[in-house]
KELUM-871868 format. One line per 2 residues: number of its first residue (from 0); their letters; for each residue z, x negated, y negated of C-alpha. Coordinates in Angstrom, 2 decimals, always signed. Layout:
REM residues N
NUM) a) Z X Y ~ ...
This chain:
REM residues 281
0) xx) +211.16 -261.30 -56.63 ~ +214.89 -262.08 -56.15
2) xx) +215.61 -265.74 -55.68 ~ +218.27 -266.64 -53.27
4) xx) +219.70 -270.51 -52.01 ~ +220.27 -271.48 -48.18
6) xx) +222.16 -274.51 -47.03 ~ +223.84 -275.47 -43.96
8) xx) +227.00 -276.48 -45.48 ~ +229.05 -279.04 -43.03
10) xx) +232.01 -280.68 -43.03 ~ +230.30 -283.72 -45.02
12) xx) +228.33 -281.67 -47.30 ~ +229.26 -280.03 -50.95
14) xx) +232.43 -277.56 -50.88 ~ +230.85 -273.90 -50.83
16) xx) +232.91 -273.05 -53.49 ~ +231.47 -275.30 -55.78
18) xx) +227.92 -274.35 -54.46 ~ +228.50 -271.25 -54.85
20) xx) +229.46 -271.24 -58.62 ~ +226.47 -273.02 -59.44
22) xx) +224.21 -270.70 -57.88 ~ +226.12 -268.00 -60.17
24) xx) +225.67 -270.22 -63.06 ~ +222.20 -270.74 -62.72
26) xx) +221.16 -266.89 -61.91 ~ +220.36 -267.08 -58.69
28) xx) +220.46 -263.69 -56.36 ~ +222.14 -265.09 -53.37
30) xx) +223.68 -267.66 -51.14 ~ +222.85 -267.87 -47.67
32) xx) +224.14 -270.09 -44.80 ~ +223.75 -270.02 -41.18
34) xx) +225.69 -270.15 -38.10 ~ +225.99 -272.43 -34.65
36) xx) +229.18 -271.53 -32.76 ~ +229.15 -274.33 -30.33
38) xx) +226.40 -275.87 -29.22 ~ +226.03 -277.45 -25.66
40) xx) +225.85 -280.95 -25.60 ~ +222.73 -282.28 -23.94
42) xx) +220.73 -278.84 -24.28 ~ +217.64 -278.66 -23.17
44) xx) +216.26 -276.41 -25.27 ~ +213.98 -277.53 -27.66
46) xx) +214.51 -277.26 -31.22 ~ +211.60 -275.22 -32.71
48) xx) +211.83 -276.86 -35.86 ~ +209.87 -280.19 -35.32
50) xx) +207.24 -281.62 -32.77 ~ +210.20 -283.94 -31.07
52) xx) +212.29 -280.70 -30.55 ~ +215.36 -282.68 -31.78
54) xx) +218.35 -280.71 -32.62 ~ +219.50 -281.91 -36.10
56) xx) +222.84 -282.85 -36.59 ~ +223.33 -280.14 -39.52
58) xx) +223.27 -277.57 -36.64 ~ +226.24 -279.05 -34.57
60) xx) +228.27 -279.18 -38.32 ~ +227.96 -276.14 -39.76
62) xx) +230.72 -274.06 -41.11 ~ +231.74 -270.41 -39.73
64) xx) +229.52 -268.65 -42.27 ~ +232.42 -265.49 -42.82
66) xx) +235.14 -268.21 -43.27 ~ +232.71 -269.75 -45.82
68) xx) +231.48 -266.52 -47.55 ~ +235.00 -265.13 -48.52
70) xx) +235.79 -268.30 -49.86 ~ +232.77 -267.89 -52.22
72) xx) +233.53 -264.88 -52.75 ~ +236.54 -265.62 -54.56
74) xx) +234.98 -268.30 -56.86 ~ +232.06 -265.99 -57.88
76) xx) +231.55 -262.02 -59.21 ~ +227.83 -261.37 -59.31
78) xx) +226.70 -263.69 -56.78 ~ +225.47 -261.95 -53.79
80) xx) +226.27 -263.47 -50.15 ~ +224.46 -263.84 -46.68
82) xx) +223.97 -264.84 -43.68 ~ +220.97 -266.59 -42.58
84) xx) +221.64 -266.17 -39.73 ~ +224.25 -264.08 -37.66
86) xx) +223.57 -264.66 -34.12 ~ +224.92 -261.09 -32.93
88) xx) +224.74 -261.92 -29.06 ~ +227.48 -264.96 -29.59
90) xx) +229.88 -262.21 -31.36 ~ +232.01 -259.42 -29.92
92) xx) +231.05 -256.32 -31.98 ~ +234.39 -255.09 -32.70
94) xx) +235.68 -258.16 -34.58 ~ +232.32 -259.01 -36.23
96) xx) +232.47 -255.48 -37.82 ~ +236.28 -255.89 -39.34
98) xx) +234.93 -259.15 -40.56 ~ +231.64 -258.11 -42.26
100) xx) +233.87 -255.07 -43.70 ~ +236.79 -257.04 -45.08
102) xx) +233.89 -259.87 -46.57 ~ +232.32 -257.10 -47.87
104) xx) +235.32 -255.08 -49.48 ~ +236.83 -258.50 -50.70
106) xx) +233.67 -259.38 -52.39 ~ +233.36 -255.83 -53.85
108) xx) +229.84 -254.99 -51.80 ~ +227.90 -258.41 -52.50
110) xx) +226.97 -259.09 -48.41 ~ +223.80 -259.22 -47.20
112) xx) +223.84 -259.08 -43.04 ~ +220.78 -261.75 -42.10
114) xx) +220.96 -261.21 -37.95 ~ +219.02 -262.81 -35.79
116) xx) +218.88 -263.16 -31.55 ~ +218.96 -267.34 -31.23
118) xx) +216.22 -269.57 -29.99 ~ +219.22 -271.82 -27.80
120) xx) +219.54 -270.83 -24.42 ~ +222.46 -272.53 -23.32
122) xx) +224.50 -271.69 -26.41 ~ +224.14 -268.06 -26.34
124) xx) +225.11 -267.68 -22.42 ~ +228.30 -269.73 -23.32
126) xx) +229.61 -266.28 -24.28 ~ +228.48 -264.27 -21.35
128) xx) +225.13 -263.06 -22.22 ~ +222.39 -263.32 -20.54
130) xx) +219.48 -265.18 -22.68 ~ +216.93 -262.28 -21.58
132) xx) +219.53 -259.58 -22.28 ~ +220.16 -260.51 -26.34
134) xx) +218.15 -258.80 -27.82 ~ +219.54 -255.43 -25.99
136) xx) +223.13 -256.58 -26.56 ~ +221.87 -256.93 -30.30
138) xx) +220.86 -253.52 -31.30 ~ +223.41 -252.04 -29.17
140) xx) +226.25 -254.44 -31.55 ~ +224.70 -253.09 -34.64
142) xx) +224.68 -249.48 -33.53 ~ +227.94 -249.73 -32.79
144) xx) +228.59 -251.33 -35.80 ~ +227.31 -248.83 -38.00
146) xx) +229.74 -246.21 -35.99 ~ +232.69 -248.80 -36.92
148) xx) +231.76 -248.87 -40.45 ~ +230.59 -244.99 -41.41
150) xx) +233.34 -243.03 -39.46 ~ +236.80 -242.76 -39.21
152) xx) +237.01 -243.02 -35.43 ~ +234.07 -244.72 -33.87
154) xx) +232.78 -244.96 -30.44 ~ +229.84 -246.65 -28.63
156) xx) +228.98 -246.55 -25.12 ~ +225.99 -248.69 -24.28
158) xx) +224.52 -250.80 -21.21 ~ +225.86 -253.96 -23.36
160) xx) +228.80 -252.51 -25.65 ~ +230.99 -249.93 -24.31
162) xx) +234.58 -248.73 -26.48 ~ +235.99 -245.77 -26.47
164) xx) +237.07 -243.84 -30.31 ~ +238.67 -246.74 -32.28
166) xx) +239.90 -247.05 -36.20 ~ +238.35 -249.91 -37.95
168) xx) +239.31 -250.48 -41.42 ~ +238.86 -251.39 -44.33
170) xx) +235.07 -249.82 -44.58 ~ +232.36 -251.46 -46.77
172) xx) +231.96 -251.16 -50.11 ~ +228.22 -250.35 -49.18
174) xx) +227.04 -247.30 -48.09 ~ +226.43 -246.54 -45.91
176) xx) +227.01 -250.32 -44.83 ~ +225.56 -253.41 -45.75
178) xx) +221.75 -254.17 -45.56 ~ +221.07 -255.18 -41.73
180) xx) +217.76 -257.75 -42.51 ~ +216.20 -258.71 -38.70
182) xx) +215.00 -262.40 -38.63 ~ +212.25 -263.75 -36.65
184) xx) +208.79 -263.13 -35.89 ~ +208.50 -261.54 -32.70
186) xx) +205.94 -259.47 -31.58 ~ +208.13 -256.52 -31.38
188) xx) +210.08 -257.18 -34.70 ~ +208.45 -254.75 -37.12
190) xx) +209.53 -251.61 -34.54 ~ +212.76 -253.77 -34.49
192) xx) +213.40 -253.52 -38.26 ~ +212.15 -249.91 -38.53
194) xx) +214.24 -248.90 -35.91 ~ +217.77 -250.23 -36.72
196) xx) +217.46 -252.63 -39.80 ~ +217.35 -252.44 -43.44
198) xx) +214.91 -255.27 -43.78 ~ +213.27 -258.62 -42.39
200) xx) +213.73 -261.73 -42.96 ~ +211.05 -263.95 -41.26
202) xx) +211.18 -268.02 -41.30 ~ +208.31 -270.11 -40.56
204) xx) +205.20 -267.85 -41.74 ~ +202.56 -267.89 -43.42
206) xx) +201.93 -265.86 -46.48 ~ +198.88 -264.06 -44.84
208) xx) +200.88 -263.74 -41.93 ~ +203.33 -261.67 -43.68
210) xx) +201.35 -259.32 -45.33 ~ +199.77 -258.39 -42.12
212) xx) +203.18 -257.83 -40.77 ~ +204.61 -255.97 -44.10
214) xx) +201.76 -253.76 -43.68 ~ +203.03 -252.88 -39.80
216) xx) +206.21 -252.16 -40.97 ~ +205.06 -250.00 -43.74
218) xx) +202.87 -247.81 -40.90 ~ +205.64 -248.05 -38.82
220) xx) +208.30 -246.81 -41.21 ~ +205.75 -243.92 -42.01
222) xx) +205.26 -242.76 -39.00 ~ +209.10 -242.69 -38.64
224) xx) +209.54 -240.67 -41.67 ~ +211.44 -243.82 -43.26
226) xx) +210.59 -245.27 -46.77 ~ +208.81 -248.20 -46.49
228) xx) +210.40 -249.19 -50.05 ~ +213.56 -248.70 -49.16
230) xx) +213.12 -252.08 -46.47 ~ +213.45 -255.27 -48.15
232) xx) +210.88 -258.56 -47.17 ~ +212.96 -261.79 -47.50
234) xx) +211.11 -264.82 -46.30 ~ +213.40 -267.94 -45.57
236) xx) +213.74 -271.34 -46.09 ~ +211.13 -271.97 -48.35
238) xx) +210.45 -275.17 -50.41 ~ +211.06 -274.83 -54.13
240) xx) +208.16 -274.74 -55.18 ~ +206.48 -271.15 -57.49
242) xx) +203.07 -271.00 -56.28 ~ +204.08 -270.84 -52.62
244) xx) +206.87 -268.18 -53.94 ~ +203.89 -266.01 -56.22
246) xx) +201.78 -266.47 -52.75 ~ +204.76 -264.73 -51.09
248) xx) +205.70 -262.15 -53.30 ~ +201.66 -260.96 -53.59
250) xx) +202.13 -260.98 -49.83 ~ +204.88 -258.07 -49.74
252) xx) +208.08 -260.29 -50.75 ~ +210.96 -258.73 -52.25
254) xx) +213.54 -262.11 -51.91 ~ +212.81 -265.85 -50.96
256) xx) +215.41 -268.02 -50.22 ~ +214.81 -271.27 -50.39
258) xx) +216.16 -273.68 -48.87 ~ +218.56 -276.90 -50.59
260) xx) +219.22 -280.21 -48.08 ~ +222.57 -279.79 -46.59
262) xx) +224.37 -282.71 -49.14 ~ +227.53 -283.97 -50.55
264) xx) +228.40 -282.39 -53.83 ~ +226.38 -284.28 -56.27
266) xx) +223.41 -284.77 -54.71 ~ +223.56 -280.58 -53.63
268) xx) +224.32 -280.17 -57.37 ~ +221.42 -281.94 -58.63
270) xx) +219.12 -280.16 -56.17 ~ +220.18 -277.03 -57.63
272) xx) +219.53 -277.70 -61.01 ~ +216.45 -278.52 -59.79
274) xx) +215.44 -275.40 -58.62 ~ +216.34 -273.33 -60.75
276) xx) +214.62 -275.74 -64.23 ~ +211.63 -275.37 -61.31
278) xx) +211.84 -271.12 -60.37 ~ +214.23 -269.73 -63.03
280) x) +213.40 -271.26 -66.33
């Protein structure tokens, strides 16, 4: 099982460059970070995180993850990058697919497309979309997506996303695109990921949990004439520790990423060395 790092990285935290080369250095897979545009102050939306529902303040800090991956890029060759997560419905389609192409071109095909649909009410309908209507707006964005990315012209014309025949260049290194990996654990997320994803990538679960879920997708995928090996399990934010990973992995796991306190740089660093004298050695 591939062994990945996730982080909100902040504006008081460890550079992501630096992170990123000691992720390299260490051998792990990938580095993942997540996203929070803008978020409301005052929501009232509780965070699903803890009993208090308190929004922690790593979530209002957080760095544009495509600003953050290219710089990693740059610093790193083998290192794989992601995003955990993308929340599609805050993103105009057009522009997220130029960025996720040039990221992925620039890093010669090391990104890894972690999407999910957001949990914060008020923050995704401060960019016009309805809080019932995200997930619809999100397959439609990665549909049209894929048309950006695997032809020359591409068009989409949905309830959501509507644009007539358009260039959009450079294309991924990937074909034919980077990995799409659905987040969450809805009930409807399995037909989700066999319809228009390339894997899942499920927080908060339980390893029995998951392997009743793998083994959905797998009869899904089947009965959509779609290898069921060919859709990658990634289970997120999990604690560092390798008999909670094995438990995973026997569950249907392909990647873990596990997940490093936000930090400045020598704390981060130390946690990192951590890990990996803890999962790699």
């Amino acid at each position: 099982m591939n062994i990945g790092i996730a982080m909100f990285v902040t504006q008081s935290s460890i550079d992501i460059a630096e992170l990123a080369q000691a992720c390299e250095a260490h051998g792990f897979e990938s580095l993942w970070v997540p996203e929070h545009p803008a978020i409301p102050a005052g929501p009232k939306t509780p965070w699903p995180g803890s009993p208090d529902g308190v929004i922690p303040q790593m979530y209002y800090e957080c760095v544009d993850p495509f600003v953050a991956l290219g710089r990693a890029s740059a610093v790193t060759s083998t290192l794989k990058l992601g995003t955990g997560i993308c929340l599609v419905p805050e993103r105009n389609p057009i522009l997220l697919a130029k960025e996720i192409a040039t990221l992925d071109y620039l890093s010669n095909g090391r990104f890894l497309f972690g999407i999910g649909t957001g949990w914060l009410r008020e923050e995704t309908e401060l960019f016009g979309i309805e809080f019932s209507q995200r997930i619809g707006y999100t397959r439609e964005s990665i549909e049209a997506m894929k048309e950006l990315w695997t032809k020359e012209t591409g068009e989409y014309h949905g309830r959501h996303v509507d644009f007539p025949p358009i260039y959009s260049s450079p294309k991924p290194v990937q074909k034919p695109h980077p990995p799409v990996l659905i987040g969450g654990n809805a009930p409807n997320v399995a037909r989700r990921v066999v319809a228009w994803g390339d894997g899942w990538m499920p927080n908060r679960i339980s390893p029995e949990q998951l392997k009743e879920r793998r083994e959905e997708i797998v009869r899904l995928a089947l009965e959509a004439g779609r290898d069921p090996h060919e859709i990658e399990v990634s289970v997120f934010g999990q604690p560092a520790d390798p008999e909670i990973l094995k438990a995973y992995e026997e569950a249907g796991a392909t990647r873990a990423m596990v997940f490093a306190e936000s930090a400045p740089r020598d704390q981060a660093l130390r946690q990192i060395d951590d890990f990996a004298s803890r999962l790699l050695a």
